[in-house]
C-alpha positions as CSV (number, residue, x, y, z in Angstrom):
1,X,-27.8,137.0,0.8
2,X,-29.7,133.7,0.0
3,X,-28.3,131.6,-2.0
4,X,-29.1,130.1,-5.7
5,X,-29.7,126.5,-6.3
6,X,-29.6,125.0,-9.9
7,X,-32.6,122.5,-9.9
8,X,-33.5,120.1,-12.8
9,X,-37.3,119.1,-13.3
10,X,-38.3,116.0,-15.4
11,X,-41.4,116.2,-17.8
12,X,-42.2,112.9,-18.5
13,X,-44.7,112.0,-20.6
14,X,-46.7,108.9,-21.6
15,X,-47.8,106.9,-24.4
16,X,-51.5,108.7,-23.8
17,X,-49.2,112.1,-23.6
18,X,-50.2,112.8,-19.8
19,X,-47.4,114.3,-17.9
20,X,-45.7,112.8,-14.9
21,X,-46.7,114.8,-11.3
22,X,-45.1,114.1,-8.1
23,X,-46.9,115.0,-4.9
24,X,-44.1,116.3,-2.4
25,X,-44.3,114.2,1.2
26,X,-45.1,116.2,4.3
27,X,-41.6,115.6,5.0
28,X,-40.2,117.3,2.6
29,X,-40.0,121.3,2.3
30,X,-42.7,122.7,0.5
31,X,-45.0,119.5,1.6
32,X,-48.0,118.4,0.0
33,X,-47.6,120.7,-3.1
34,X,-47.2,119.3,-6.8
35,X,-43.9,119.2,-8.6
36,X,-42.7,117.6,-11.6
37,X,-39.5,115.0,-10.1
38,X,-36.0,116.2,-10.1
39,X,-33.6,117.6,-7.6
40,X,-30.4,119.6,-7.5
41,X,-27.6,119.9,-9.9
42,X,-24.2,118.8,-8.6
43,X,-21.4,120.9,-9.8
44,X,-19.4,118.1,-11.7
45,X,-23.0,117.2,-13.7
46,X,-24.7,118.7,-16.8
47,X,-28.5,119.1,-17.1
48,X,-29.1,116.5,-18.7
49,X,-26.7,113.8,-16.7
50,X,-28.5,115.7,-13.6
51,X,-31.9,114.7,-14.2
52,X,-31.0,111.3,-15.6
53,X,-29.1,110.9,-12.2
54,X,-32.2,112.7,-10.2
55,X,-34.9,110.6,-11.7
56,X,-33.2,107.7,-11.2
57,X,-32.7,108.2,-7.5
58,X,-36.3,109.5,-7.0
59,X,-38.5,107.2,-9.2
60,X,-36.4,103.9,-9.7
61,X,-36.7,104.2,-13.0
62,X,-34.2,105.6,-16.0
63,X,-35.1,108.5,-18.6
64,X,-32.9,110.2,-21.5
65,X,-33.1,113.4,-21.2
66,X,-34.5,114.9,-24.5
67,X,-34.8,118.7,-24.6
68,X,-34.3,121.9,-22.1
69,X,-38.1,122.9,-22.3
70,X,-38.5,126.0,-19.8
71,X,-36.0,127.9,-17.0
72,X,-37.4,130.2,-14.0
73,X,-36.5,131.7,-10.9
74,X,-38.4,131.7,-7.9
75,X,-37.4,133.2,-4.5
76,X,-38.3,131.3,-1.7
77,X,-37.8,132.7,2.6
78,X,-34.7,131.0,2.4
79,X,-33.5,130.0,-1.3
80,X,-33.6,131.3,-4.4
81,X,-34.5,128.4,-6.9
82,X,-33.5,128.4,-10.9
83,X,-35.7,125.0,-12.2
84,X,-35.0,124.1,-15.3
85,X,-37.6,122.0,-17.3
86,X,-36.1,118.9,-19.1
87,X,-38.3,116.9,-21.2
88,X,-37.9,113.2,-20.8
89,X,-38.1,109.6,-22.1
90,X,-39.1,106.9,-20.0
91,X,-36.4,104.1,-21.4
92,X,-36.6,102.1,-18.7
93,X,-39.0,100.6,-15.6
94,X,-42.2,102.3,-14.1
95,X,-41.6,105.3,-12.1
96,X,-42.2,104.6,-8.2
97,X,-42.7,107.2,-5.9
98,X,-40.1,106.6,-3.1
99,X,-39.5,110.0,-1.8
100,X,-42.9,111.7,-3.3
101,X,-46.4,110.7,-1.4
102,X,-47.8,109.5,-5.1
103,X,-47.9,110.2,-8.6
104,X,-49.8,110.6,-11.4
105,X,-50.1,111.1,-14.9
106,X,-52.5,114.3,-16.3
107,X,-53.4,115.5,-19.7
108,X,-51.9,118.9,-20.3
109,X,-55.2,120.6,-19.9
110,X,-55.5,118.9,-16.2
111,X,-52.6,120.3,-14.9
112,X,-53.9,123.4,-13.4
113,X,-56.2,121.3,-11.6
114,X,-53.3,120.1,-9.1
115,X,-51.6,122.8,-6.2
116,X,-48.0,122.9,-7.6
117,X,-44.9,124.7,-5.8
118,X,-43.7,128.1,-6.9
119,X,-41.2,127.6,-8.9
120,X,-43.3,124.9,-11.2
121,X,-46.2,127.2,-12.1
122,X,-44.5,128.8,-15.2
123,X,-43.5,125.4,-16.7
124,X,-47.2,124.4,-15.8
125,X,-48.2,127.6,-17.7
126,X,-45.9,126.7,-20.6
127,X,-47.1,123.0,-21.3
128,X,-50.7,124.1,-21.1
129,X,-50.3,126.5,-23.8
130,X,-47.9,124.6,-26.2
C-alpha cells in the first residue's frame, strides 16, 4: 500500500498580486515541473507552523501563514500526496530559490501558462477562477 504524505504549499502573492512559482530542479523528483514552494508536514507541526518552517528553509525568506486556501489528493507511482494550499504574507526578505531552479511571479490569469506537477493543478484551477 503507498503511503500518504501531508504536504503544505505556499501561495504567495505580491504587491502587483502575481503569485509566487517555483520551478522544481532536475534533481528533485518530479523535475522541471511548476510548483508553488512548500514541503512536508512533520508530525509535531501544524499547517500553518509547517509552511512557515518550509518556506523558510526553501526560499530564505519568512511568511505568516494567512488562510487554508485549497486541499487535494493526488496519487503518484509511488506516493500518494494530500497538498494543502496556504495563502501567505511575505513579512520578511526576498524569496531566493535555493532548492528550486528559479522563480517567478505570474498574474493569476498566467498561471496556466506554466507545466505544474499533479498535485498543483487543482489549486492552479482554483486561483484562476477566484
Amino acid at each position: 500500500m503507498k503511503k500518504t504524505i501531508k504536504v503544505v504549499a505556499a501561495i504567495i502573492e505580491n504587491e502587483n498580486e502575481e503569485i509566487l512559482c517555483a520551478l522544481r530542479s532536475p534533481e528533485m523528483s518530479l523535475p522541471n515541473l511548476w510548483e508553488f514552494p512548500g514541503g512536508k508536514v512533520e508530525s509535531d507541526e501544524s499547517l500553518f507552523e509547517a509552511i512557515e518552517r518550509e518556506i523558510h528553509e526553501e526560499l530564505d525568506c519568512k511568511v505568516k501563514a494567512i488562510d487554508l486556501f485549497d486541499e487535494n489528493t493526488h496519487e503518484y507511482e509511488k506516493v500518494i500526496v494530500n497538498l494543502i494550499g496556504i495563502k501567505c504574507k511575505l513579512i520578511d526578505g526576498i524569496p531566493v530559490a535555493r532548492e528550486h531552479s528559479k522563480l517567478v511571479y505570474l498574474n493569476k490569469e498566467n498561471l496556466s501558462s506554466l507545466v505544474w506537477a499533479p498535485a498543483d493543478i487543482p489549486i492552479v484551477e482554483n486561483l484562476i477562477k477566484k
